[in-house]
N, C-alpha and C positions, 0 to 999 in steps of 0.2 A: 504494500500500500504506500505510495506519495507521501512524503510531508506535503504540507498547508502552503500553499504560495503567499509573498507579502499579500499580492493583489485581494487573494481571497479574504485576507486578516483585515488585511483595509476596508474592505466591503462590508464586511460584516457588522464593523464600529461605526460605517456610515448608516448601515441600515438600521443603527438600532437608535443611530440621532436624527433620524428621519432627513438625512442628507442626498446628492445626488450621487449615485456611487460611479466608480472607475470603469474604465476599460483596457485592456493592454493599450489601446492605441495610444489613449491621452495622460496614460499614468506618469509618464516622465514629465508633464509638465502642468500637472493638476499646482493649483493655487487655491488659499484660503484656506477653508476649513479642511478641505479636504488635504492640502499640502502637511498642516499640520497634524491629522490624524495621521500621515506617514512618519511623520518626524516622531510621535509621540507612540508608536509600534515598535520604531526603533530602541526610545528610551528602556520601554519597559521589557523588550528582547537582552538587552545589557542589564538592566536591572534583576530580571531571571536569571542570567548567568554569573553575575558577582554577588548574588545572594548562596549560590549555588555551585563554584567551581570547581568541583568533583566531580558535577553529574555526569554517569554513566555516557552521556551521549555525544563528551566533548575530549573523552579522551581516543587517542591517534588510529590505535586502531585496537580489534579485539579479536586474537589470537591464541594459538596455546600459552601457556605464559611459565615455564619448567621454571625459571628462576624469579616470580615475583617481579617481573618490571615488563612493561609496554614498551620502554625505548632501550635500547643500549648503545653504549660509545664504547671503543677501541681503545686504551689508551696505547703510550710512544712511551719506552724507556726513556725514563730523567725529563720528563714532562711531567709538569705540574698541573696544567690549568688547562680546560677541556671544553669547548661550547656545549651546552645543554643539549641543543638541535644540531646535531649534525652540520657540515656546509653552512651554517647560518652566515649572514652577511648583513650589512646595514646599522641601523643607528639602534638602540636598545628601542623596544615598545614594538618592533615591526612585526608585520604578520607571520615573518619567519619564526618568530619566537614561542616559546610557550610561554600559556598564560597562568600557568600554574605547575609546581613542581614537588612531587613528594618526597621533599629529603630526609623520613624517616625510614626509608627504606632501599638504600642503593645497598646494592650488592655486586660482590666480585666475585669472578669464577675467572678459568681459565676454557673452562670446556665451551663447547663451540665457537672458538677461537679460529679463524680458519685464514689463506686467501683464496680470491680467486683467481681462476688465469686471465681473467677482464675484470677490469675495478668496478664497473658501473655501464651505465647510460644514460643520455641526455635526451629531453623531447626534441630538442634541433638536435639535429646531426653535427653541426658545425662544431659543435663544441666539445671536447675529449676528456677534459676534468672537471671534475665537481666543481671546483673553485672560479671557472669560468663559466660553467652554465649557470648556477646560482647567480652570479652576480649577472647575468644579461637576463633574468628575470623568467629563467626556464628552470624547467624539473628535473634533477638528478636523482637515479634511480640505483643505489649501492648493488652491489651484489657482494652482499656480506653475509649472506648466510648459506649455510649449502644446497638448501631448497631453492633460494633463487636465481643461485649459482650452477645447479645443473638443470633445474626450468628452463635456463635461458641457453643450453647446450655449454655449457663450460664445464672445466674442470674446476672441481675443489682438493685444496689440500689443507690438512688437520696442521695445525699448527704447535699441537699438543699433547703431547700422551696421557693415558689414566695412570696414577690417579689425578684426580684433578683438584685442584684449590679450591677452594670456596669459602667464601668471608661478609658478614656482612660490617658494612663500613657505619661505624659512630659517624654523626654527625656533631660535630663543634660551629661554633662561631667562629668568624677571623677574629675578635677579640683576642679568644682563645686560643687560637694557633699562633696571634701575634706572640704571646704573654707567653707560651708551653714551647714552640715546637717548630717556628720559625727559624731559626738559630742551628736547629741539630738537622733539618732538613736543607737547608742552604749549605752547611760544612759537606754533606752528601754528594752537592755537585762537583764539589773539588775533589774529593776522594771519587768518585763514582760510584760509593758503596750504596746503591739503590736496593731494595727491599720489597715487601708485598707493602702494600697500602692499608692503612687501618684505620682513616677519617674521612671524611668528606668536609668541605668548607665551602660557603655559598661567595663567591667575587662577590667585590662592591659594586660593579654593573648589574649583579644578579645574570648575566646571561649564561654565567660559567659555572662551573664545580671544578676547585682544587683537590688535589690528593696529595695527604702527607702518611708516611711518607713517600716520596717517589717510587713509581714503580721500577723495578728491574726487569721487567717483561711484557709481556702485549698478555693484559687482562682485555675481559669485558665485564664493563659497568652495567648495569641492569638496573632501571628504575622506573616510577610513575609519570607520566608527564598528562597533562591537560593541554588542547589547543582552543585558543582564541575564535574569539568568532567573527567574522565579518559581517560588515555594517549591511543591513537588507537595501537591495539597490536597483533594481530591475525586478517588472511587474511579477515573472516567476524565478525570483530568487525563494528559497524551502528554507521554514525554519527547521533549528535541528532537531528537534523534539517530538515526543508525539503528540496524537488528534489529542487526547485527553486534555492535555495541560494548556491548549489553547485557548482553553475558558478564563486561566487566569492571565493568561498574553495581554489578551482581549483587555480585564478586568484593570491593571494596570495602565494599558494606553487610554480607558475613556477616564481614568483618575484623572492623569495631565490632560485629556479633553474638558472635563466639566470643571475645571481648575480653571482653564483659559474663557472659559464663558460663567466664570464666576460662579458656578452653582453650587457653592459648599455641601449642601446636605449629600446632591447624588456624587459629590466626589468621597463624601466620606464611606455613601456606601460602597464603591466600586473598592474603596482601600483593605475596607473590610473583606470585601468578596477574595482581595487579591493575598491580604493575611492568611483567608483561610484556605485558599489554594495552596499558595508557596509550603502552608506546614506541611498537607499532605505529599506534595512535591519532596519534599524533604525526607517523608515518613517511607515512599515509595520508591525513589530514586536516588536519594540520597546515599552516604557511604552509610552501612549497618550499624549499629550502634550492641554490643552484648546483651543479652539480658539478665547474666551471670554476676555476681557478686561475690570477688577471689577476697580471701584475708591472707596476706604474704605477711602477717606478726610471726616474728621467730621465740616460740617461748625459749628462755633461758633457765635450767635446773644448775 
């Protein structure tokens, strides 16, 4: 089944303000009320997902997941600092980026470590590396793992024998690596006595994650990531959610509608309507919460 097009979301809030509603034809340059029920669809599409940046529907992709993470990075002997997103490029905030990142839970292994005999591929042809398709504003497609490395008829080779490592990485503050671990991991690069990693650290850009200490070998990082959404732009751009929760989409853009024509009361009900969607949103979609209650007191005799 389809997601909900803007246009249809839009329609919907105009028919229930007894307005003229859209067409694909005239939607890109609807004016007045109707420009700003787009404008105020939008808000409250950002406002569902910064209420909500876990949700199920915004993380990258959903795969098997053997070691707890959605994304993984490579790291490089005696490299420290590692972008979040792969090939990312650009100024911090861009869409390449992720809009959410679970650093309770990176992980390192060695196992399915591999190369391949081709690094990748770009949607132009003209372009040979990641770092040049990325930045002309095209899609780089890795072939880093051995399913898409021999999907795509290549050769893969293991990079690593069993047994295999596996750690999950404390996350610190740079505070804390400044103040602990800074110092013993810089003396490192002069000796070259690199190690397995046993931290994570968030950069002050936030685009990156350090590892102290430096690795001595090509790990893979393993962790959660959430992506961003784009701004609804054209008549059938799809929100990313399902039919259900489009009551409360709805309920949130005629709040800023009945705001902008002054009508306190039906704004206040829409607000309510939109409180009590987002809970279940939350209740249903949201990350799980336990229902269990551990006591970790250690009696002492």
């Amino acid at each position: 089944m389809a997601y909900r097009t803007y246009l249809e979301i839009v329609n919907g809030i105009l028919s229930e303000l007894n307005e003229v509603q859209l067409t694909s034809a005239n939607f890109s340059t609807a004016k007045g009320i109707q420009q700003f029920v787009k404008d105020s669809v939008n808000r409250g599409y950002f406002d569902l997902v910064n209420e909500n940046p876990e949700s199920p529907w915004l993380s990258t992709v959903c795969a098997d997941e053997p070691y707890g993470g959605n994304v993984f990075v490579d790291t490089v002997v005696g490299q420290r600092w590692y972008f979040l997103r792969k090939n990312s490029s650009g100024s911090h905030g861009t869409a390449k980026d992720f809009s959410r990142v679970d650093w309770d839970h990176f992980y390192l292994t060695t196992d399915e470590v591999g190369t391949c005999s081709v690094a990748g591929v770009c949607s132009n042809p003209a372009y040979t590396t990641a770092e040049t398709c990325v930045a002309a504003g095209n899609t780089w497609t890795d072939y880093d793992t051995e399913a898409v490395c021999t999907a795509a008829g290549e050769t893969w080779a293991d990079t690593h024998s069993s047994p295999h490592t596996r750690r999950k990485l404390k996350f610190i503050t740079l505070e804390q690596w400044h103040k602990f671990y800074r110092e013993s991991d810089d003396d490192s690069v002069d000796t070259q006595n690199y190690t397995t990693p046993v931290r994570v650290v968030m950069s002050p850009c936030g685009r990156k994650f350090g590892l102290s200490p430096m690795p001595d070998k090509v790990y893979r990082i393993f962790f959660y990531a959430w992506d961003q959404v784009a701004e609804l732009s054209s008549y059938d751009d799809q929100v990313l959610f399902p039919h259900q929760w489009i009551t409360v989409l709805s309920a949130r853009a005629r709040y800023y509608v009945w705001q902008f024509k002054e009508n306190a009361q039906l704004a206040a009900l829409a607000l309510e309507e939109y409180k009590r969607g987002l809970k279940l949103m939350r209740d249903y979609s949201g990350r799980p919460q336990t229902m269990i209650m551990n006591d970790d007191r250690i009696r002492y005799v």
